[in-house]
PAFI-994617 format. One record per residue (C-alpha): x, y, z. Coordinates in pm, 1 decimal, always signed. Each point is the difference from the previous one (the first is absolute). Last residue first. Layout:
REM PAFI-994617
X / Y / Z
...
***
This chain:
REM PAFI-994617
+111.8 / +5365.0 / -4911.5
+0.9 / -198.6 / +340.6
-312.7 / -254.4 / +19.4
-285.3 / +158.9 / +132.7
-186.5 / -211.3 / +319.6
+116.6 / +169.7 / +243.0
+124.2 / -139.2 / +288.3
-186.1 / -219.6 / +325.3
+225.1 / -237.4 / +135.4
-129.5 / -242.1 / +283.8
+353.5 / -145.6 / +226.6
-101.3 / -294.6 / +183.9
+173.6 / -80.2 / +309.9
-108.3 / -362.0 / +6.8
-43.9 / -126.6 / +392.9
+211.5 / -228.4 / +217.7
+234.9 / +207.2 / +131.8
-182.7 / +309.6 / +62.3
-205.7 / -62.9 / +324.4
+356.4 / -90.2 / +177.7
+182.8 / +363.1 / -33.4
-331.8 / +214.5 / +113.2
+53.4 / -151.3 / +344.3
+63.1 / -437.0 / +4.0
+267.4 / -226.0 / -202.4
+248.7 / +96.1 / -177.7
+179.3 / -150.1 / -307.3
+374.0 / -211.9 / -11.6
+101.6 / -262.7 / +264.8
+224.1 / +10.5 / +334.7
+321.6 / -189.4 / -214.9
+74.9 / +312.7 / -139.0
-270.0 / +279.4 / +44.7
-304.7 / +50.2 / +244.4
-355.1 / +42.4 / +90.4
-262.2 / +208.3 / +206.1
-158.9 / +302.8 / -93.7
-120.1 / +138.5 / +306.4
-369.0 / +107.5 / +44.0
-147.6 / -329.1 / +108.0
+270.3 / +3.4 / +292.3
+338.3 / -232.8 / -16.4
+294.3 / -23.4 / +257.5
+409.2 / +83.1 / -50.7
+76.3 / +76.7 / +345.2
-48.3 / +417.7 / +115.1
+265.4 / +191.3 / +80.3
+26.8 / +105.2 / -369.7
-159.9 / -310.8 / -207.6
+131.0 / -104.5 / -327.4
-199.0 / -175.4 / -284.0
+103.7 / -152.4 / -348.1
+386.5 / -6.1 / +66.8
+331.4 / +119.8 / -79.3
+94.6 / +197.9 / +291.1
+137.1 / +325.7 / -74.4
-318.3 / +198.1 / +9.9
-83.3 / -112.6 / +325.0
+354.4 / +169.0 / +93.9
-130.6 / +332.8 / -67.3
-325.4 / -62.3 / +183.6
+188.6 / -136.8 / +291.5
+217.5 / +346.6 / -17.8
-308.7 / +198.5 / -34.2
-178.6 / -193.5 / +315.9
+320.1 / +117.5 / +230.4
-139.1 / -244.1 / +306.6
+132.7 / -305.0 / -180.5
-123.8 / -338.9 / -89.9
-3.5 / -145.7 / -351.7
-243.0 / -239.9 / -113.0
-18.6 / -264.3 / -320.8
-195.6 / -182.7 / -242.6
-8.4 / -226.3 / -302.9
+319.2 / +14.5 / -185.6
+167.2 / -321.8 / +35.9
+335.6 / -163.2 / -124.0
+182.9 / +199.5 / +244.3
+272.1 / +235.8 / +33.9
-205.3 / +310.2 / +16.4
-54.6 / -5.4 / +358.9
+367.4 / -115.6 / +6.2
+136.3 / +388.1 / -146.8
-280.5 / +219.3 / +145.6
+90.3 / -115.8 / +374.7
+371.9 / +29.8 / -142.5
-93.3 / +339.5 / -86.7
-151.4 / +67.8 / +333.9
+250.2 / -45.3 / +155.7
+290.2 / -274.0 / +202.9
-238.4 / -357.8 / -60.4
-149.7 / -222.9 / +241.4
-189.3 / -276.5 / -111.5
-274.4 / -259.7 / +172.2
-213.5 / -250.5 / -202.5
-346.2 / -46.2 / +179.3
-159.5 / -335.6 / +10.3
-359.6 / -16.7 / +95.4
-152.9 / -181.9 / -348.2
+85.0 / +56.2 / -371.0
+362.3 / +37.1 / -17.1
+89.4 / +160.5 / -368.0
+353.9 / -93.3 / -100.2
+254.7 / +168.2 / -141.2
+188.7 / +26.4 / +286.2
-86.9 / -341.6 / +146.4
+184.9 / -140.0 / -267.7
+354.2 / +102.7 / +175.5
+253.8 / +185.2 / -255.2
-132.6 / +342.5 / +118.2
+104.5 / -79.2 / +367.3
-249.1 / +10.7 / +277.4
+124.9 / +72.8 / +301.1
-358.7 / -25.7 / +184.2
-282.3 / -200.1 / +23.7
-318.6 / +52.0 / +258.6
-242.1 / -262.9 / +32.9
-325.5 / +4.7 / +168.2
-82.8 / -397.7 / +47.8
-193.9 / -135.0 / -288.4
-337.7 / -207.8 / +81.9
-188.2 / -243.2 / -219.6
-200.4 / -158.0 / +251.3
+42.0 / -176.7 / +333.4
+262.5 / +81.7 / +238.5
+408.0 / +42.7 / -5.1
+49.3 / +270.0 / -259.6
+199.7 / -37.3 / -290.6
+333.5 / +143.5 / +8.3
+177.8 / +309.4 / -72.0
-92.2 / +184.6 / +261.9
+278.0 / +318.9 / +102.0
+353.8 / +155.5 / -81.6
+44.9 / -325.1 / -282.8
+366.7 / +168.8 / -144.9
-27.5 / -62.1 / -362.6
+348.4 / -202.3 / -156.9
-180.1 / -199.0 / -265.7
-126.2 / -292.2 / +207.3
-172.0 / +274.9 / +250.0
-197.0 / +84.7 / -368.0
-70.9 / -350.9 / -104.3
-126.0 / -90.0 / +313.1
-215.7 / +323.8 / -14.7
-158.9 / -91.7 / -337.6
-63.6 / -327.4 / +123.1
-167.5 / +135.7 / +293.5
-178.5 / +174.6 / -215.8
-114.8 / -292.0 / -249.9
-98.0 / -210.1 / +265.0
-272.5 / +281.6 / +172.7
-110.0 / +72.2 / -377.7
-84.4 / -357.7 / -5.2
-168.7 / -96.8 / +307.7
-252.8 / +285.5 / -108.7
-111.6 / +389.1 / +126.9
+283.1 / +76.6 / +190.9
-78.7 / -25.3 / +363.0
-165.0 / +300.9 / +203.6
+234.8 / +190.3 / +249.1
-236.5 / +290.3 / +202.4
-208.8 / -181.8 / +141.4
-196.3 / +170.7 / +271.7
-338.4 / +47.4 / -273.8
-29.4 / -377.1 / -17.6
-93.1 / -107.6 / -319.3
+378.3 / -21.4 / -138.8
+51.0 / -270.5 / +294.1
+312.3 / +25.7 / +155.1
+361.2 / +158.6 / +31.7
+57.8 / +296.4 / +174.2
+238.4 / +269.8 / -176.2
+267.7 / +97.4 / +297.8
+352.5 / -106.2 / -186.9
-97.8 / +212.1 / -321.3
-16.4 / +332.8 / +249.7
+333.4 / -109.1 / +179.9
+155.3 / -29.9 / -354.3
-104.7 / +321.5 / -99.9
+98.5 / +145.5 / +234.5
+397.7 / -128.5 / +7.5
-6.0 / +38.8 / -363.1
-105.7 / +339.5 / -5.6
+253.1 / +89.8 / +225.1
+285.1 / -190.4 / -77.0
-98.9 / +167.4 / -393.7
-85.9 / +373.1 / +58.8
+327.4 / +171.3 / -43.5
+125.0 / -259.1 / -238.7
-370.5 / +41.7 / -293.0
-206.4 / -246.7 / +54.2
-113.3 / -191.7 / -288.2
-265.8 / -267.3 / +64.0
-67.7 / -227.2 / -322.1
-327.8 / -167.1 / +73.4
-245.6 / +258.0 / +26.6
-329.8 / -109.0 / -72.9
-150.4 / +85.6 / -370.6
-43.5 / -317.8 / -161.8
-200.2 / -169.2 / +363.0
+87.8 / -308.7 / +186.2
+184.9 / +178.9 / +259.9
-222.7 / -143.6 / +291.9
-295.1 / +189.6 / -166.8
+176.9 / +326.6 / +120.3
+254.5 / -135.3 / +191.8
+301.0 / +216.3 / -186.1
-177.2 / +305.7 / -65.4
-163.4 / -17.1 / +320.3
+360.8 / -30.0 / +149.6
+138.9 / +260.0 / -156.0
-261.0 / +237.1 / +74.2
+51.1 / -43.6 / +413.3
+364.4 / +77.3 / -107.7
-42.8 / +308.4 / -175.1
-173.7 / +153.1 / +230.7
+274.3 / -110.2 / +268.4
+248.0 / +120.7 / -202.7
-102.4 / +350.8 / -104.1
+240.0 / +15.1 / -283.0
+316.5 / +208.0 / -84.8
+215.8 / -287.3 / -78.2
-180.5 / -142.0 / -229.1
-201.0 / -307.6 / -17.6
-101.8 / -152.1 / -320.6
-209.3 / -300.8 / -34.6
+70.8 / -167.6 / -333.9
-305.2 / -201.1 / -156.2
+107.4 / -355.2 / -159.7
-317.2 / -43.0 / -202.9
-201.9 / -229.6 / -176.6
-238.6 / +28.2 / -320.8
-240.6 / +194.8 / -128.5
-74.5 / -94.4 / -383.4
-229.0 / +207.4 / -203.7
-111.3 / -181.6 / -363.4
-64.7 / +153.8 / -336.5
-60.3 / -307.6 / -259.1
+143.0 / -64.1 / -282.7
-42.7 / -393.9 / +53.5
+395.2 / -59.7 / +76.7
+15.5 / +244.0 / +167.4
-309.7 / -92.9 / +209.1
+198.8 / -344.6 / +18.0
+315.0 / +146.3 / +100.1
-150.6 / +204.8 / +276.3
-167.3 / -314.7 / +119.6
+329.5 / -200.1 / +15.1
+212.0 / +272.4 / +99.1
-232.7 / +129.0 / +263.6
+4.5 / -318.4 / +177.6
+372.8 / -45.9 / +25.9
+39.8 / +445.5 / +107.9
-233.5 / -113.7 / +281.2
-374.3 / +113.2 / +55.4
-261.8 / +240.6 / -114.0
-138.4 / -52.7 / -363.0
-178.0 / +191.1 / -275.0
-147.6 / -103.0 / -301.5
-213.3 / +171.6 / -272.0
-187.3 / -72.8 / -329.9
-146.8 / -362.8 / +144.7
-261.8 / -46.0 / -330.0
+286.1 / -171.6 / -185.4
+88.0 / -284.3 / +197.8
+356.8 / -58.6 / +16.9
+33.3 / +187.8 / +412.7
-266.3 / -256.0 / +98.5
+131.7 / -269.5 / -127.8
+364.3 / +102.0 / +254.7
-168.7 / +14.1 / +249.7
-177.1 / -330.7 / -65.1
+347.1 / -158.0 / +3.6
+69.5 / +105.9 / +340.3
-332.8 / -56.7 / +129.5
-365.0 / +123.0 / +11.7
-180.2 / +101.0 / +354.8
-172.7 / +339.5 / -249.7
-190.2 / +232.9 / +207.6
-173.9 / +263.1 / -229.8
-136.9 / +319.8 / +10.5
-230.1 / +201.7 / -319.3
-65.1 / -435.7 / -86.4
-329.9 / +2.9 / +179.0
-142.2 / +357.3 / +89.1
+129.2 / +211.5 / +265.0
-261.5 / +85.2 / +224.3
+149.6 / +22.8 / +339.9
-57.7 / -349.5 / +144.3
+177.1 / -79.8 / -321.9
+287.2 / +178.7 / +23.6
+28.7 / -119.1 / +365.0
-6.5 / -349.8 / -61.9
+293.2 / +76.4 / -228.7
+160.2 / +44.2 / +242.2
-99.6 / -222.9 / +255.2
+125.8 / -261.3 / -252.9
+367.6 / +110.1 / -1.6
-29.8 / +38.3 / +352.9
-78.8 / -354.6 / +54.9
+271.7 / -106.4 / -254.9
+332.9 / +154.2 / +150.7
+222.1 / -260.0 / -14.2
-47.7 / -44.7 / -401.0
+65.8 / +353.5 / -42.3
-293.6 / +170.7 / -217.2
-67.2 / -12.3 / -357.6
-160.9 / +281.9 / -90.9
-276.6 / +135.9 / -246.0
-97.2 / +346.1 / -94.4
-185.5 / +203.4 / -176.6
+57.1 / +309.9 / -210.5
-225.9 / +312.6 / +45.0
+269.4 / +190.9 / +151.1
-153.6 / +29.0 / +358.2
+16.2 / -411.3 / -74.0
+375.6 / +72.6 / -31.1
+51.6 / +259.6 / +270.6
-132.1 / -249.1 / +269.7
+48.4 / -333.3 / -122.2
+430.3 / -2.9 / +13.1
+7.8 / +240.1 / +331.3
-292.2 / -166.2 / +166.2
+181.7 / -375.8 / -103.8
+330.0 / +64.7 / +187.9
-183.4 / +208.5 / +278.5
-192.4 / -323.7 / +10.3
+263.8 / -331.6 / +80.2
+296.5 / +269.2 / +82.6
+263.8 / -273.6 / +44.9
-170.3 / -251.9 / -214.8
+120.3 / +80.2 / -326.2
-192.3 / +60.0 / -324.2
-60.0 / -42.2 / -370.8
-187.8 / +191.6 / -184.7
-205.8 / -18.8 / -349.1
-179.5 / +296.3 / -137.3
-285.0 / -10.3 / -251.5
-91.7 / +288.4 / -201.5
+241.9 / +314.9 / -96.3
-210.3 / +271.3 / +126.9
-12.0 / +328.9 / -153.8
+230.1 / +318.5 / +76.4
-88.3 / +280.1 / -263.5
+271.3 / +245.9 / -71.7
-100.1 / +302.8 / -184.8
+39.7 / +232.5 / -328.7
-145.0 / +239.1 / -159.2
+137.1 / +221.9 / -332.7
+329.7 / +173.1 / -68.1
+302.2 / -10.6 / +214.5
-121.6 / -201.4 / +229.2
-145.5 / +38.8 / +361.8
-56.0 / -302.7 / +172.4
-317.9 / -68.0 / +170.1
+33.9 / -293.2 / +285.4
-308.0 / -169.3 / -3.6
-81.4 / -58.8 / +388.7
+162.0 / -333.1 / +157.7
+100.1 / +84.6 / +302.2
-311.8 / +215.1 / +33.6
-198.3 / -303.7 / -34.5
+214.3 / -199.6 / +217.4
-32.2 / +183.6 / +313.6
-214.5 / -98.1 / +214.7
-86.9 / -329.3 / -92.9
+392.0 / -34.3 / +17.0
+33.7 / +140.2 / +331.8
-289.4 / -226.7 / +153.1
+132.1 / -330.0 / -154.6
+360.8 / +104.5 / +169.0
-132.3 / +88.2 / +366.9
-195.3 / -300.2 / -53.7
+362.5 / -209.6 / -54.5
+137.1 / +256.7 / +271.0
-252.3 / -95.9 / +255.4
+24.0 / -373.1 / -64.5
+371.5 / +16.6 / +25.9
+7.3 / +147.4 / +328.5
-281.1 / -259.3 / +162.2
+307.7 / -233.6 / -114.0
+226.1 / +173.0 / +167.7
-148.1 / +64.3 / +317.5
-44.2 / -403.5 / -35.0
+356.7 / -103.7 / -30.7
+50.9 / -144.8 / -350.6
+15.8 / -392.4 / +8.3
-50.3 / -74.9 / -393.1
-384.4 / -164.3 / +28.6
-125.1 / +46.8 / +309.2
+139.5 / +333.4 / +66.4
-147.6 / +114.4 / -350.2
-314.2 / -189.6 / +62.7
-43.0 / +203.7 / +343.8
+17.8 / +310.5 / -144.0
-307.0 / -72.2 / -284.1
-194.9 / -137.9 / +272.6
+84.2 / +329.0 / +256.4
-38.7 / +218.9 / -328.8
-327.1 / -121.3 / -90.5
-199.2 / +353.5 / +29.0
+356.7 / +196.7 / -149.1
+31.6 / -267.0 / -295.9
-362.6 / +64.6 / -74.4
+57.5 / +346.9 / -58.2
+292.3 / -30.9 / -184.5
-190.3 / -219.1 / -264.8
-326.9 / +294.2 / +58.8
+266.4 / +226.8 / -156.3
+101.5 / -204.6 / -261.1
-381.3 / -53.7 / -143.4
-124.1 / +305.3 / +40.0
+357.3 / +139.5 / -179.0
-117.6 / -183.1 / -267.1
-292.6 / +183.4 / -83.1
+160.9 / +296.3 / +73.3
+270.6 / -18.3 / -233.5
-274.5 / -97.8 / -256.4
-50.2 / -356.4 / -102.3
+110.2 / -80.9 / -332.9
+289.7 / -181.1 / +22.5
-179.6 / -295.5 / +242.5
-235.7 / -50.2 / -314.1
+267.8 / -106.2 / -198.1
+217.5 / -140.9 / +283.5
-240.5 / -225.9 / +137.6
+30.7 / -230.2 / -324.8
+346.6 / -3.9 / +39.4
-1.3 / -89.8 / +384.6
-264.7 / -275.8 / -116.5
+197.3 / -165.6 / -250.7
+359.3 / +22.5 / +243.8
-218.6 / -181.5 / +243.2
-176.0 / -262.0 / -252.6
+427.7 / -25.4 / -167.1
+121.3 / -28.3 / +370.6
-285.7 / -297.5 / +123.5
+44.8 / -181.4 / -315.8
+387.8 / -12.9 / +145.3
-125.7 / -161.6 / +258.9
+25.7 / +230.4 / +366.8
+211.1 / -84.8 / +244.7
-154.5 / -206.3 / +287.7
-9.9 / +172.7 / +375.6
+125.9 / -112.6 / +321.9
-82.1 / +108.0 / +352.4
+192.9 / +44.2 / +381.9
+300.6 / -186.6 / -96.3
+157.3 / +47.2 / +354.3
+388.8 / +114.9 / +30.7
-51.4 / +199.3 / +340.2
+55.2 / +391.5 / -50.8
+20.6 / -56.2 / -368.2
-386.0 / -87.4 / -42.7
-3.4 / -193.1 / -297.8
-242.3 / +62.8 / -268.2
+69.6 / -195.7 / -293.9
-18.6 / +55.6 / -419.2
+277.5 / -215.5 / -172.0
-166.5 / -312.0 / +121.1
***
């Protein structure tokens, strides 16, 4: 079974589901096409009824919808209520705002009229991780039905009961059959789905491995696709900054969603001044997380969200100490039930050692100290990513300045990388191409029409 809720905090198969036939894909990919064509043709408002009451109905179920999420992948409960906020917050801003987003954009040419019509592309086709199981989804559905295009998704296998809730939701809230749909399909049917003609978009969050294969085959197709991919965020510290401010921030931005999220710092870059310090802190601050039961509001140490990303990270960290890393804290797999990572803190990290191209996924932070700013600057930008990144400093101009040097898609000033519906969100490298969410994400799946209007005698 490909599609399985286990509950990470104890290793229990809690429910199965079958993947779907492939008769079952072509009827669903059938009935998302013929949706489209009258789909299209609502009005802005029309639609936006039919969004807005989504997020609506995510806010009345969000204990249920909360408590599937912590279920399914482990994520502390605060959290999870979190993410269904921001994944209405998200259907809300888009029924909001997409019809100004995308007004007719009148040019002004030398002679004549001329505009810029945006019009719906048809059916899109994404595929996404479990880390985020709705905000994920909100941010793909939400500006793309706004758009007039629909949607359909194929969800994280460990992650199936939200998957379904979703698009529960959708049609709870009026959506007709085929404008949303949950696809539990496989590898192989991925990869069908991309060939058949009537998909005319695809986008994907996950690895840089996934995205190859799916970005490949939408290539491959002539397709336009969005990929946003990992991450291997810097967290820069310099010597000027309010320490302890910055301190209780680094460790959100590091246990946020036990680290299993594309924008959490990873790389920690402390500039000399700052470094014993900092370290010292910070590792007091990872040493007294609680361990327990994500539904329990005291815990404050979930596991990782399956037996195998637990494996892989402490593999990644054996491979790291075996490569000349100093292990300053964790490192290990917890004694107890479930899939849980002690903190761990690495440091004296060499650029020859794997783990410094690396992206950890889970609660390990990867310490450096470094003499300035510009060698802050210098190893941010040493990295096979470009997702995200923060700088803090009390002079906000300087930060700003050296935002500007770091070769990203996003960088916070005193604030870790995070994501609002009115933040374009994406990044460059290895982190992906396209945005996603604000004006930036409406537009990438839509036909920017140009409509000419001249004069209809012919030069003499």
């Amino acid at each position: 079974m490909s599609y399985q809720s286990i509950n990470p905090f104890n290793g229990e198969l809690v429910k199965s589901f079958e993947e779907h036939s492939d008769e079952q894909l072509e009827t669903a990919i059938a009935t998302a096409s013929t949706c489209f064509e009258s789909w299209r043709k609502l009005s802005f408002s029309e639609r936006a009824t039919v969004v807005s009451r989504a997020a609506a109905i995510m806010r009345e179920r969000t204990d249920e919808l909360a408590g599937l999420i912590t279920l399914e992948m482990g994520k502390l409960i605060a959290e999870s209520v979190g993410e269904v906020k921001l994944s209405a917050d998200i259907l809300d801003y888009y029924a909001t705002h997409a019809e100004r987003f995308l007004a007719t954009e009148r040019l002004n040419p030398e002679s004549g009229e001329a505009a810029v019509e945006s019009s719906p592309l048809g059916v899109l086709f994404g595929v996404q991780p479990w880390n985020f199981p709705y905000y994920q989804l909100a941010r793909f559905a939400g500006p793309n039905l706004m758009a007039g295009n629909v949607v359909m998704v194929k969800h994280s296998g460990t992650v199936p009961q939200c998957a379904i809730a979703f698009e529960q939701v959708w049609l709870a809230a009026g959506a007709p059959v085929g404008a949303y749909t949950n696809l539990l399909i496989s590898h192989d049917q991925v990869l069908t789905a991309i060939d058949n003609s009537r998909i005319r978009g695809v986008a994907l969050t996950g690895g840089v491995a996934a995205a190859k294969g799916v970005a490949e085959r939408a290539g491959r197709n002539i397709k336009k696709s969005t990929m946003e991919l990992g991450g291997n965020d810097a967290f820069i510290v310099l010597e000027d900054a309010d320490l302890d401010k910055t301190l209780t921030w680094a460790l959100w931005a590091k246990m946020n969603n036990m680290g299993q999220c594309c924008i959490a710092a990873k790389r920690f870059i402390i500039v000399e001044e700052l470094a014993d310090s900092f370290l010292s802190k910070f590792k007091a601050a990872m040493e007294a997380l609680v361990p327990g039961d994500p539904m329990d509001a005291g815990t404050t140490l979930g596991p990782l969200s399956t037996e195998a990303a637990l494996i892989q990270l402490v593999k990644q960290v054996d491979e790291a100490i075996a490569h000349g890393a100093t292990l300053v804290l964790g490192g290990k797999r917890m004694d107890r039930p479930g899939a849980f990572m002690q903190p761990t803190i690495l440091t004296d990290i060499s650029p020859d050692n794997p783990a410094y191209r690396e992206e950890f996924f889970g609660p390990v932070a990867l310490f450096f100290r470094v003499k300035d700013e510009d060698a802050a600057i210098a190893l941010a930008n040493d990295s096979d990513y470009g997702l995200g990144g923060s700088v803090f400093t009390q002079d906000v101009e300087r930060g700003k300045r050296i935002a500007s040097r770091i070769e990203t898609g996003m960088v916070f000033v005193n604030h870790p990388t995070w994501t609002a519906s009115d933040l374009p969100f994406g990044g460059i490298k290895n982190s992906g191409y396209g945005r996603e969410l604000s004006s930036h994400g409406i537009h990438e799946f839509v036909n920017k029409k140009l409509v000419r209007v001249a004069s209809i005698n012919a030069p003499s």
